[in-house]
N, C-alpha and C positions, 0 to 999 in steps of 0.2 A: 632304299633300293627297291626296285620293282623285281619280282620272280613273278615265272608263270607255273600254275601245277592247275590239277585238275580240282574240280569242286570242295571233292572228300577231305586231300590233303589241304587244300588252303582253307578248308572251315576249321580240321585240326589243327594247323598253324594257329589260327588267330584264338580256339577256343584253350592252348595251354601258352599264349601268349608269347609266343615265337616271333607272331605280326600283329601288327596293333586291327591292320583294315583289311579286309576282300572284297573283290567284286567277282561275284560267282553267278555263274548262268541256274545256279539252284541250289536250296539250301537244304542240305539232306537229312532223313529222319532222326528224329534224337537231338540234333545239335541246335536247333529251333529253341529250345528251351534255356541254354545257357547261354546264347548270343542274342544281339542285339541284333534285326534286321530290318530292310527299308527299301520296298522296290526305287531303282533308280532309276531305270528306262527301258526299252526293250530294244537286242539284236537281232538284225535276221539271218536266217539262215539258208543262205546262195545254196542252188544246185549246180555242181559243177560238170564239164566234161572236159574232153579233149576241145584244143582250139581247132583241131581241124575237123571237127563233129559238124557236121551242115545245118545242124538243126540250131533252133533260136530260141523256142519255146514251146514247153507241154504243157498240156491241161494237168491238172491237179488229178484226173481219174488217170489221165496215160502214166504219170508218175506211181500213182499206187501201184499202179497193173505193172508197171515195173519191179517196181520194190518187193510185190511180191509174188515174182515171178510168174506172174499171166502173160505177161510180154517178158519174151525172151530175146527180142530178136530186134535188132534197132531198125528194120525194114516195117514190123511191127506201128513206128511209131513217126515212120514218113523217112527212113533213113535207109536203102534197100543197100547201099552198097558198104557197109561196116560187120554184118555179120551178127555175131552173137552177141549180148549186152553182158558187158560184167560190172556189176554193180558190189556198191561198197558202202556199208555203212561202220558208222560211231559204236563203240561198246556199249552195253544196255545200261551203265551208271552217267553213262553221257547225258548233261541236259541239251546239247545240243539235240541229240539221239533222240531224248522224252519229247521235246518240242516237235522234232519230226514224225515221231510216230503216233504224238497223240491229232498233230493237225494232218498230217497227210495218208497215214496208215489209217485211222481209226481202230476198229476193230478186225482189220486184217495185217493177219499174222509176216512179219518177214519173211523174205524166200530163206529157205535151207541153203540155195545155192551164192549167198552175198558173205565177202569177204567181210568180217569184223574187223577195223581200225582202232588202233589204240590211242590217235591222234588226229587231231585236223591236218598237220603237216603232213602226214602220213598219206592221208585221202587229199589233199592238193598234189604230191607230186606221182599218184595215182595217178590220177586224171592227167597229169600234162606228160606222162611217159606213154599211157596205155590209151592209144585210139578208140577205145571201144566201151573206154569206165566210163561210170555213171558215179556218183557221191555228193556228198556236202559237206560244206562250213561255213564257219560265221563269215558271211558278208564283209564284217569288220578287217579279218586278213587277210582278203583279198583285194589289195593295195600294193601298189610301186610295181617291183618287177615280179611278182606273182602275178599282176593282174595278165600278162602276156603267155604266162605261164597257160593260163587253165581260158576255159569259157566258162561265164555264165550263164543257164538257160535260164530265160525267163517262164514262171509259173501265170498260164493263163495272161499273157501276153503284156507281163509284170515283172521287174528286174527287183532287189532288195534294196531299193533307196530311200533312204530317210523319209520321204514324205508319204512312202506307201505302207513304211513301216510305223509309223506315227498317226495315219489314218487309221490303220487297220487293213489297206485294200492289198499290200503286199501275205499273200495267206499263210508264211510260217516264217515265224517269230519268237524270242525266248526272253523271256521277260529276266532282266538283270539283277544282282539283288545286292547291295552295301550290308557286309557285317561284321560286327565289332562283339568282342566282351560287353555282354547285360551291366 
């Protein structure tokens, strides 16, 4: 049977042998040691909005200035008639979250004013209720009738599809990881 849990819990599943295998977006400190691991491939990580957001694509700097809130204002970033940005990110044990923050944030800090999500679902049905959110998730679930759900903006004139994510030219990405009992 396939469960989905976050990182934390499916590396303790598999490290008191609950589950024989994981594929986790990151293998967290300490458990490195008692498990067996093996990057398997890398996901990306789509920025979503509402579908009726006009916009297509940001540059990689209008995103940070987003994120951490130098742009406030979706007029800010070519969008004049939506208002304020409410943006949303991942919990900070998220590797979706670490992937984003170490390629897109750098060294600047989140806004104070971004909702914390405790889930990608969570931040998917953000976006496709609230005209105005900004967020993200794995590329990978956003398939079938989600895809109608949400938009994705392209980063730097770049959507997260395989080939950009496999070159390297789509810019944020989480590298996947297979782990079993040592």
């Amino acid at each position: 049977a396939v469960q989905t849990m976050n990182a934390a819990a499916a590396l303790e599943a598999v490290s008191t042998g609950r589950v024989d295998l994981a594929l986790v977006g990151s293998v967290v400190d300490g458990s490195a040691s008692t498990l067996w691991t093996r990057e398997f491939g890398y996901e990306g990580i789509a920025v979503i909005a509402h579908p009726g957001n006009p916009l297509t694509t940001l540059t990689l700097p209008q995103l940070r200035d987003i994120f951490s809130g130098a742009r406030s204002r979706w007029s800010d970033v070519g969008a004049p008639t939506l208002g304020d940005i409410d943006l949303a990110a991942r919990d900070p044990g998220d590797s979706g979250r670490a992937a984003f923050d170490a390629q897109v944030m750098g060294n600047v800090r989140l806004s104070s004013n971004a909702l914390i999500l405790s889930s990608f679902e969570i931040a998917i049905n953000l976006a496709a209720a609230q005209p105005t959110a900004i967020s993200y998730a794995p590329a990978s679930r956003l398939t079938g009738t989600v895809t109608n759900q949400v938009k994705m903006l392209a980063i730097d004139g770049l959507l997260p599809n395989a080939a950009g994510i496999a070159n390297g030219s789509y810019p944020i990405a989480r590298p996947l990881q297979i782990a079993t009992r040592a």
